[in-house]
NUSEMI-407218 format. One line per 5 residues: for each residue x, y, z of C-alpha. Coordinates in Angstrom, 2 decimals, always signed. Layout:
! residues N
X/Y/Z; ...
//
This chain:
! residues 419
+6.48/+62.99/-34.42; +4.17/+62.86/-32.03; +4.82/+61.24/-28.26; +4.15/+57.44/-28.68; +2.75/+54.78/-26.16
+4.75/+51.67/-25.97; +1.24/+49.87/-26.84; +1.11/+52.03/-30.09; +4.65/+50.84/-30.91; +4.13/+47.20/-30.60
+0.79/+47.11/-32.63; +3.03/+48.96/-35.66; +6.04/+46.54/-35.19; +3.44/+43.39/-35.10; +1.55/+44.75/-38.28
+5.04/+44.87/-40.03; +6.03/+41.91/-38.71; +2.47/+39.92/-39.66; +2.21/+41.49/-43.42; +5.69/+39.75/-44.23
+7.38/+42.69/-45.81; +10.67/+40.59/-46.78; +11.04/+40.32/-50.62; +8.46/+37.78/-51.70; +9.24/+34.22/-52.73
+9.09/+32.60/-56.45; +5.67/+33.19/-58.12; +4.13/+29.92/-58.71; +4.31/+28.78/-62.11; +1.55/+29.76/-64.77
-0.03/+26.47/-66.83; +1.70/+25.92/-70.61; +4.91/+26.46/-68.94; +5.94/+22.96/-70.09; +6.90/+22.86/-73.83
+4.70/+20.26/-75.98; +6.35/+17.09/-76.38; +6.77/+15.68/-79.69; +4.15/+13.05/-80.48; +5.44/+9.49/-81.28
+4.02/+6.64/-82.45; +1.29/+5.40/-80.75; +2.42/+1.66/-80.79; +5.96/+1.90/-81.09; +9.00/+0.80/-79.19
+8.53/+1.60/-75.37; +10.56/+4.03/-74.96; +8.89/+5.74/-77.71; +7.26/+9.48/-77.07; +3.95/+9.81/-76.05
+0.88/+9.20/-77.94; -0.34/+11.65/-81.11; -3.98/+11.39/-79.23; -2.36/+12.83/-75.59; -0.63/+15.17/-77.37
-3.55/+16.75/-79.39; -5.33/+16.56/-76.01; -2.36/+18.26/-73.89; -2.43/+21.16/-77.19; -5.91/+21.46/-76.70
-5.41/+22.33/-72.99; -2.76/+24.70/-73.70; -5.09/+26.50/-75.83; -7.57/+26.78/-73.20; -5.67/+28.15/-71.07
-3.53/+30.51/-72.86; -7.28/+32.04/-73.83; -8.18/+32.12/-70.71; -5.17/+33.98/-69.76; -5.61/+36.41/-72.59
-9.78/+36.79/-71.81; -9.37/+37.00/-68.15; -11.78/+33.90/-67.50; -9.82/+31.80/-65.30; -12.10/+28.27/-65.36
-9.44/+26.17/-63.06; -12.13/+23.14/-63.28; -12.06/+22.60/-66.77; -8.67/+23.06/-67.41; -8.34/+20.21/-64.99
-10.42/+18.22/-66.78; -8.80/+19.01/-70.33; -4.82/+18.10/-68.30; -6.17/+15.32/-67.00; -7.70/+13.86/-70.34
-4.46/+13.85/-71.35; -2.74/+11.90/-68.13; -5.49/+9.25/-68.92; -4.48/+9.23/-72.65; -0.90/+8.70/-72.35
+0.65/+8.09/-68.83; +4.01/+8.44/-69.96; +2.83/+12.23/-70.91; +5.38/+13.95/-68.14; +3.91/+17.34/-69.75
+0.32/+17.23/-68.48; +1.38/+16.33/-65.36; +3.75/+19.19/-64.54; +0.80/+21.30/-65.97; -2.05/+20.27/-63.84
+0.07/+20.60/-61.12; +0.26/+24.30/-61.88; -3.77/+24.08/-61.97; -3.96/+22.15/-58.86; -1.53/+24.48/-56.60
-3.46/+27.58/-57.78; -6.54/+26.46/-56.33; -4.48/+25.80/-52.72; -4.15/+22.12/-53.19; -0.93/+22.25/-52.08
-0.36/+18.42/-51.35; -1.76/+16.91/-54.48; +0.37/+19.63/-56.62; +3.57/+18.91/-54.90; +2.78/+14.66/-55.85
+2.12/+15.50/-59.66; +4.71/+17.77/-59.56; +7.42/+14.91/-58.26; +5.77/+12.61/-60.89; +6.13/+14.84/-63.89
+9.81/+14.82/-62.83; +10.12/+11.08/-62.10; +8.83/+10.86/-65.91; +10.85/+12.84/-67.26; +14.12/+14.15/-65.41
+14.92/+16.84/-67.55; +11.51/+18.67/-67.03; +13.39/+21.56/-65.63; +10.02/+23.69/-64.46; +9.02/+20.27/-62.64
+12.30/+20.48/-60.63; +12.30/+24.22/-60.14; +8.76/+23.77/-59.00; +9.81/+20.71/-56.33; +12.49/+23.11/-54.39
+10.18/+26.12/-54.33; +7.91/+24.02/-52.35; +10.09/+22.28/-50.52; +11.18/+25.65/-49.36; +7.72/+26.74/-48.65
+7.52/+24.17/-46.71; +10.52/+25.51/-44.11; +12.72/+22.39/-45.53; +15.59/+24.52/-46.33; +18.07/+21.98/-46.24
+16.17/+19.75/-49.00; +15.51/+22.65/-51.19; +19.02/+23.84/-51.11; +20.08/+20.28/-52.27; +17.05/+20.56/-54.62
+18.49/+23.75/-56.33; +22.19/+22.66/-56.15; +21.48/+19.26/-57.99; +19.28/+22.10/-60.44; +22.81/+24.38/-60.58
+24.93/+21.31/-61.39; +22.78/+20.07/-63.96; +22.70/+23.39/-65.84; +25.66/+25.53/-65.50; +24.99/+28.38/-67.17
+21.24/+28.59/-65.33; +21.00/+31.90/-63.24; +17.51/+31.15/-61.61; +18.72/+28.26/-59.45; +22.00/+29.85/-58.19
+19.66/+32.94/-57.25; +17.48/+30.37/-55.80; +20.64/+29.15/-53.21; +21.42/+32.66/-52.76; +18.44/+33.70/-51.15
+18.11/+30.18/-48.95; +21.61/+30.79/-47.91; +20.20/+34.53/-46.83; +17.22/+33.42/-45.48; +19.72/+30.75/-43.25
+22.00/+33.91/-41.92; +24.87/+32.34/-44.44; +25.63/+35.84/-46.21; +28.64/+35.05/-47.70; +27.75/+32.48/-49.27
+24.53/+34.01/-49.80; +26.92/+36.61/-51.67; +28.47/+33.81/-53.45; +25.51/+32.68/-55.18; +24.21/+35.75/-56.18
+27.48/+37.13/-57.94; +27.44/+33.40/-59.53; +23.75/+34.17/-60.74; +25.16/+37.35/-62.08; +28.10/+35.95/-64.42
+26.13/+34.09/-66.07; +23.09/+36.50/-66.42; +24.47/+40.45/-65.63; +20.88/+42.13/-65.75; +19.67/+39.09/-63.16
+17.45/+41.72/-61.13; +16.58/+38.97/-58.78; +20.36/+38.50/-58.10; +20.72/+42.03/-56.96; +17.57/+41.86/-55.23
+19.05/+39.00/-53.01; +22.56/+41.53/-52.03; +20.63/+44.23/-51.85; +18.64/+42.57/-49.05; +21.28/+40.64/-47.85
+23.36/+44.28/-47.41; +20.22/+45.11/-45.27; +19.90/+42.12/-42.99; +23.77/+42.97/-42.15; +23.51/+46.24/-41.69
+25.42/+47.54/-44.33; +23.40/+49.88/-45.60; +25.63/+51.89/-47.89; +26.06/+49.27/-49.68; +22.59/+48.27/-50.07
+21.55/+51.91/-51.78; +24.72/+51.22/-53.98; +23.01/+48.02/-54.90; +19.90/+48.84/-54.86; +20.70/+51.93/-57.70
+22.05/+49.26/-59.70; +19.50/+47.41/-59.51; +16.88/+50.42/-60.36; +19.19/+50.86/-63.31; +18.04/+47.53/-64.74
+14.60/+48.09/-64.11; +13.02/+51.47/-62.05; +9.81/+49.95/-61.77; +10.39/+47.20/-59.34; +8.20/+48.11/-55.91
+10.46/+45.69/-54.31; +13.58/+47.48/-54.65; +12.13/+50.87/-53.32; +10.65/+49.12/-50.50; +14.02/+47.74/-49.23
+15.32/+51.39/-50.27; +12.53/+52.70/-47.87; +13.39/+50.09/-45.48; +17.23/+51.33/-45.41; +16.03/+54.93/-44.84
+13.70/+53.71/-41.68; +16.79/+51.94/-40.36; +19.00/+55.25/-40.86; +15.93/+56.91/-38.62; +14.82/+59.28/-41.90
+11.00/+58.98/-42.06; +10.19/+60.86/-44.59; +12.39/+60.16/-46.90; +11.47/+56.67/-46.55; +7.95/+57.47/-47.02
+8.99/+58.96/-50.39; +10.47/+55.36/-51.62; +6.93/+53.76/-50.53; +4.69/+55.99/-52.10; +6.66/+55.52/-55.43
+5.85/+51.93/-54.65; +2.09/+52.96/-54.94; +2.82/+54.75/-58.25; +3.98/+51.44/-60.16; +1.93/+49.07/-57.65
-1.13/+50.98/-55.92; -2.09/+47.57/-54.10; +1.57/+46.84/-52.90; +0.72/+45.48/-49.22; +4.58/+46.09/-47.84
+4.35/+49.52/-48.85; +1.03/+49.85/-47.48; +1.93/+48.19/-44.69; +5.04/+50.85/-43.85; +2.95/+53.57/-44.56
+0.31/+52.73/-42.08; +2.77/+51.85/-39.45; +4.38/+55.78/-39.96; +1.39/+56.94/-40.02; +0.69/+55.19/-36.53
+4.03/+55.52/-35.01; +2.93/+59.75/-35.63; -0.83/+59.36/-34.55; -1.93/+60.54/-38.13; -4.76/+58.47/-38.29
-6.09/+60.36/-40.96; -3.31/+59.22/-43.08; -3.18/+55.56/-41.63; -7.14/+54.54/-42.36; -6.48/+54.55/-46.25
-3.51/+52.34/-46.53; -5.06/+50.03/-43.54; -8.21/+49.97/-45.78; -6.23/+49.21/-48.91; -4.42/+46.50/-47.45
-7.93/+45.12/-46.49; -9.65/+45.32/-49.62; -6.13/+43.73/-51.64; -5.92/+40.74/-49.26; -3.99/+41.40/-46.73
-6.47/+41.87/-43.91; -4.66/+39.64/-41.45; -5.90/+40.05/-37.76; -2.93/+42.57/-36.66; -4.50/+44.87/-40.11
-7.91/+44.71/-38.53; -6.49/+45.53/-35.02; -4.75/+48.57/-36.60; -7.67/+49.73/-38.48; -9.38/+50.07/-35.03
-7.07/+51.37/-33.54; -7.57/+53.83/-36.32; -11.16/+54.66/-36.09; -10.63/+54.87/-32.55; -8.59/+57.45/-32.61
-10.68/+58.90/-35.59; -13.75/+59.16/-33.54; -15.66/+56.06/-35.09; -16.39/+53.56/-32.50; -18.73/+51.35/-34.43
-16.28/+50.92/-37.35; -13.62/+50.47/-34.47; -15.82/+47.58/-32.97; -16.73/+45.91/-36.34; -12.96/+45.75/-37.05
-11.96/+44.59/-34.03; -14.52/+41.79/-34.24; -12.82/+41.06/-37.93; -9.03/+40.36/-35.87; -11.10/+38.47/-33.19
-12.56/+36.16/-35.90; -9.46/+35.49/-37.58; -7.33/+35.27/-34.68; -9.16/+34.60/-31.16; -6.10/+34.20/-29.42
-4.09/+38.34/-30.42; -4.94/+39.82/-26.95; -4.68/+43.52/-27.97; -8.11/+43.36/-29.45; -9.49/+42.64/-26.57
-7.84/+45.07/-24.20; -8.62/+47.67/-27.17; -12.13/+46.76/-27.59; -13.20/+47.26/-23.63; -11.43/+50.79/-24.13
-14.19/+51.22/-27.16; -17.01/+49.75/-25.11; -16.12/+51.22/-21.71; -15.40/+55.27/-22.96; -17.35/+55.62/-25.95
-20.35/+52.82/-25.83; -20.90/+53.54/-21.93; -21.02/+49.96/-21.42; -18.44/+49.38/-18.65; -19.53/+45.99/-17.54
-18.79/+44.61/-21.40; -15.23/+46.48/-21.05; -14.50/+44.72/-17.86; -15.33/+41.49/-19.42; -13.22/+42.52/-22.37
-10.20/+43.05/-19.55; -10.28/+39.74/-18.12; -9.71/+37.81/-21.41; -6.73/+40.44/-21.90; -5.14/+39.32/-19.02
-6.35/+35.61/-19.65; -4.47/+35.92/-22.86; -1.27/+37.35/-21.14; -0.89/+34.35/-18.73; -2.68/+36.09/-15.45
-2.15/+38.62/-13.16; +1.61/+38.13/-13.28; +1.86/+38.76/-17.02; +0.47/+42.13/-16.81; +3.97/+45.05/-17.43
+4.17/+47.44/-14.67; +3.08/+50.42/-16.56; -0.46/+48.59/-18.10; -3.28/+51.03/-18.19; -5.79/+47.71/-17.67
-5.49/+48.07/-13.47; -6.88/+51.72/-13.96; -9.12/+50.57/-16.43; -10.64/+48.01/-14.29; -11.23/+51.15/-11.29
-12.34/+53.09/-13.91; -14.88/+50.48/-15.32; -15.86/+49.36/-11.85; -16.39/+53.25/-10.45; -18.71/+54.01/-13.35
-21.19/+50.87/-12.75; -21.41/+51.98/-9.16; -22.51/+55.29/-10.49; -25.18/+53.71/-13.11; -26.23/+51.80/-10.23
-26.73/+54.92/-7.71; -28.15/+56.84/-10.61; -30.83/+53.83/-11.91; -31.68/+53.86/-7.86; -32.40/+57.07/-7.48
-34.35/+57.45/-10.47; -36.72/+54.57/-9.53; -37.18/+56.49/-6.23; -37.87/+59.12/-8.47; -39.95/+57.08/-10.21
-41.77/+56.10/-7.04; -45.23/+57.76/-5.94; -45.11/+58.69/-2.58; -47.76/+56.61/-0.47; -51.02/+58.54/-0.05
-51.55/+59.81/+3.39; -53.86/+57.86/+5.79; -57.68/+58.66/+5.90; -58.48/+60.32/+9.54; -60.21/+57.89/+12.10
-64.20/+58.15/+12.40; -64.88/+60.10/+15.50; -66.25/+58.13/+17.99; -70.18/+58.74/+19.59; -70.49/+60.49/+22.95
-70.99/+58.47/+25.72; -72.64/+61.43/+27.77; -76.01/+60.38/+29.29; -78.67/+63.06/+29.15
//
């Protein structure tokens, strides 16, 4: 590799450490998850089931969206309508409520989805997906304490479930507690053996600790049960970075790309290896995939001009670094980067400079500023070449300048010699 700047360094470590490359949480549930209750009558005792009319209505939604699953033509509005239809019909229909919560939290309204999915369950406790649905959000939420009592009371009430227990096991990871983090997994893994998320949780758990023998040995067993997972060949890649082999851990992310083209953690890695050795060449796809899958958080668009930078592109440099500005005003690298763009390749040094002072704004002042910061020489830099635009617009408008015409020659005066 090539020599690397400490500045270099951070931006790859941030662009990890912004992208999230830990093994992702519980997909949220898909709508129809909920079996259909059984219809009872519709004026019966009250603790009869709910109402034939709700039920045909809840069926009907089911359809809807099992078609639209199957077409491709996701219409989140109307399966709204078609759940809630069936609320209206029949309150007591626990169903349709777990089921437009689904609807509701994939359209990001995260709040109303976590009330309908607490009163699915408050309607029916048994609604197992409503309860499993609960603790994932409560965990989203950074309640880990609540969700692990979530998924316990989950674990107790179903003994032989493996998804909870795996559930525990990767809170009790996520909370430093690998043993019993270990505990839960090999629990998951009695009752289900070919639990790939059980393995997934010691296989990372082996990682967090170090132990990274023992994570490949896991991790092979887990490849075993399925060798298409991109997550396990990312943590494999991620044990190989740790052990200091590059390449070979570039090897277990671009198999990532062969079973998931648009995985951002293997994107992610391979941009920052491709940074960490200056190939920017290399780095500008996966930047650029990352981008156009989602994951174009502001440290992404700081790398990708950082990219074209050093790829000769200044305006695409500029336009991304106006893309990390916008969705994060406050990540002070842009701006140091930017005045570099302005100042050596725009010839705009007076932009740069102002560039330079929101840096070191952004750092906490003066004082803030490490000892070995390139923005002091900048600053000379930027403030040398104005004086020399200056001097050089002068003496062109002297240049510019017609000289002034010489004066006309007096009149001669008359001779005052008399005759």
């Amino acid at each position: 590799m090539r020599p690397l700047s400490v500045r270099l360094w951070l931006l790859g470590a941030a662009l990890l450490a912004a992208a999230g490359c830990a093994t992702s949480g519980s997909p949220a549930p898909e709508p129809s998850a909920a079996p259909a209750p059984s219809a009872g009558p519709t004026g019966g005792a009250p603790d009869a089931g709910p109402s034939t009319h709700a039920v045909l209505l809840f069926d009907d939604a089911n359809r809807s969206a099992q078609a639209q699953a199957k077409s491709k033509a996701q219409d989140d509005a109307a399966l709204e309508r078609k759940y809630e239809a069936a609320r209206q019909a029949d309150p007591r229909l626990a169903e349709a409520d777990y089921n437009l919560a689904v609807v509701v939290e994939r359209q990001g309204r995260r709040e109303q989805a976590f009330l309908l999915y607490r009163s699915a369950l408050d309607k029916k406790p048994s609604l197992r997906p409503a309860a499993d649905a609960l603790a994932r959000m409560t965990a989203e939420q950074g309640d880990i304490p609540s969700a692990m009592a979530q998924y316990s009371d989950i674990a107790q009430k179903f003994p032989d479930d493996a998804s909870s227990r795996v559930a525990l096991a990767e809170l009790y990871r996520l909370s430093s507690d690998h043993d019993r983090a270990m505990e839960w997994a090999r629990a998951a893994l009695i009752r289900d053996p070919k639990n790939i998320a059980a393995y997934k949780v010691m296989l990372r758990s082996d990682i967090d600790r170090k132990q990274y023998a023992l994570a490949k040995l896991v991790g092979l067993r887990a490849l075993k049960l399925d060798e298409r997972d991109p997550e396990i060949y990312v943590a494999l890649g991620e044990v190989q970075l740790a052990e200091n082999q590059p390449d070979k851990a570039a090897l277990q992310f671009r198999k990532v790309l062969e079973v998931k083209p648009d995985d951002r953690a293997a994107l992610t890695h391979l941009a920052w290896l491709a940074l960490l050795d200056q190939d920017y060449a290399q780095a500008e796809p996966a930047l650029r995939k990352l981008v156009e899958s989602g994951g174009g958080t502001a440290e992404v668009q700081l790398a990708l001009g950082v990219t074209y930078k050093g790829l000769g592109q200044p305006d695409k440099a500029l336009a991304a670094y106006d893309a990390a500005e916008r969705l994060n005003p406050r990540l002070a690298a842009v701006y140091l980067d930017r005045g570099i763009v302005l100042q050596r390749s725009k010839g705009a040094p007076d932009r740069a400079l102002e560039q330079y002072r929101r840096y070191v704004e952004l750092l906490g002042g003066e004082q803030s500023l490490p000892q070995d910061s390139p923005v002091p020489a900048l600053r000379r830099e930027a403030e040398q070449a104005m004086r020399a635009k200056a001097e050089a617009r002068k003496v062109e408008e002297q240049a510019r300048t017609p000289a002034p015409a010489p004066a006309a020659p007096a009149p001669a005066k008359p001779s005052s010699t008399k005759p």
